[in-house]
C-alpha positions in Angstrom: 9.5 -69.4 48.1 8.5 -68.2 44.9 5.3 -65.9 45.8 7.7 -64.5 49.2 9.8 -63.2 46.6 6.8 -61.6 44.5 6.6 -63.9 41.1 3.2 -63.9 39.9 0.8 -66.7 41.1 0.5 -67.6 37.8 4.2 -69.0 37.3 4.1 -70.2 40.7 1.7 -72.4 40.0 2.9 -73.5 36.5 6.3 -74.1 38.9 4.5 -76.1 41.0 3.5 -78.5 38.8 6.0 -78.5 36.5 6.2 -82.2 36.8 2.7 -83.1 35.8 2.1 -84.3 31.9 1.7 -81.0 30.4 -1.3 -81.3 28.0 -1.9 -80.3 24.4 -3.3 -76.9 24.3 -1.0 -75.4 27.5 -0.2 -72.1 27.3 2.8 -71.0 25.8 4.5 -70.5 29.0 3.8 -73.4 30.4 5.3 -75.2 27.4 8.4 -73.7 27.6 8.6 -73.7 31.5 8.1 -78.0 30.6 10.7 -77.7 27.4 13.3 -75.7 30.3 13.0 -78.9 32.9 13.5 -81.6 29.6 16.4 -79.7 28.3 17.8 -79.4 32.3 17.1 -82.8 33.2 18.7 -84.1 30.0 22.0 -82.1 30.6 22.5 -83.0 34.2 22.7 -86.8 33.3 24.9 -85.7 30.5 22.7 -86.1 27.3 23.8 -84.8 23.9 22.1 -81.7 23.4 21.6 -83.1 19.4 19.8 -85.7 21.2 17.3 -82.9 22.5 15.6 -81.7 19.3 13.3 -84.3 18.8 11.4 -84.6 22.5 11.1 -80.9 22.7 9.5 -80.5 18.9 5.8 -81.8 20.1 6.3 -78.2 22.5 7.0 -75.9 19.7 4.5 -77.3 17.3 7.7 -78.4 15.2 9.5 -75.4 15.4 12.8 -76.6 17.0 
Protein backbone atom coordinates (compact mmCIF):
# COMPACT_ATOMS: atom_id res chain seq x y z
CA UNK A 1 0.00 0.00 0.00
CA UNK A 2 2.77 2.01 1.00
CA UNK A 3 4.95 2.13 -2.38
CA UNK A 4 1.14 2.55 -4.51
CA UNK A 5 1.04 5.69 -2.61
CA UNK A 6 4.85 6.73 -3.52
CA UNK A 7 6.80 6.44 0.08
CA UNK A 8 10.32 5.61 -0.65
CA UNK A 9 11.33 1.88 -0.84
CA UNK A 10 13.44 2.60 1.86
CA UNK A 11 10.65 3.19 4.58
CA UNK A 12 8.69 0.64 3.06
CA UNK A 13 10.90 -1.78 3.75
CA UNK A 14 11.87 -0.52 7.31
CA UNK A 15 7.73 -0.79 7.59
CA UNK A 16 7.81 -4.06 6.60
CA UNK A 17 9.74 -5.29 9.08
CA UNK A 18 9.07 -3.28 11.73
CA UNK A 19 8.49 -6.21 13.81
CA UNK A 20 11.88 -7.82 13.51
CA UNK A 21 14.65 -7.26 16.57
CA UNK A 22 16.04 -4.13 15.42
CA UNK A 23 19.82 -4.44 15.83
CA UNK A 24 22.44 -2.22 17.38
CA UNK A 25 23.90 -0.05 14.75
CA UNK A 26 20.22 0.57 12.73
CA UNK A 27 19.96 3.59 11.21
CA UNK A 28 18.42 6.39 12.87
CA UNK A 29 15.25 5.97 11.17
CA UNK A 30 14.81 2.71 11.69
CA UNK A 31 15.16 3.29 15.41
CA UNK A 32 12.72 5.63 15.67
CA UNK A 33 10.28 3.89 13.25
CA UNK A 34 10.93 0.71 16.20
CA UNK A 35 10.67 3.44 19.29
CA UNK A 36 7.00 4.76 17.30
CA UNK A 37 5.57 0.90 17.42
CA UNK A 38 6.95 0.49 21.38
CA UNK A 39 5.43 3.78 22.42
CA UNK A 40 2.04 2.68 20.17
CA UNK A 41 1.87 -0.68 21.34
CA UNK A 42 2.33 0.38 24.98
CA UNK A 43 -0.55 3.02 24.80
CA UNK A 44 -3.13 0.78 23.12
CA UNK A 45 -2.96 -1.69 26.17
CA UNK A 46 -3.09 1.37 28.26
CA UNK A 47 0.55 1.61 29.73
CA UNK A 48 1.77 4.65 31.63
CA UNK A 49 3.65 6.66 29.39
CA UNK A 50 6.29 7.18 32.62
CA UNK A 51 6.55 3.58 32.26
CA UNK A 52 7.95 4.18 28.57
CA UNK A 53 11.29 5.99 29.25
CA UNK A 54 13.29 3.30 30.14
CA UNK A 55 12.59 0.55 27.00
CA UNK A 56 12.99 3.30 24.52
CA UNK A 57 16.52 4.68 26.15
CA UNK A 58 18.75 1.68 24.45
CA UNK A 59 17.07 3.58 20.91
CA UNK A 60 18.35 7.01 21.66
CA UNK A 61 21.65 6.03 23.08
CA UNK A 62 20.27 7.35 26.45
CA UNK A 63 18.93 10.40 25.30
CA UNK A 64 15.15 10.02 26.43
Amino acid sequence: MLSLWHFPDRVCALIARHHEAILPDASPLERTLHAARGVADRLLVGADPESLEPSVAWLTDGLV
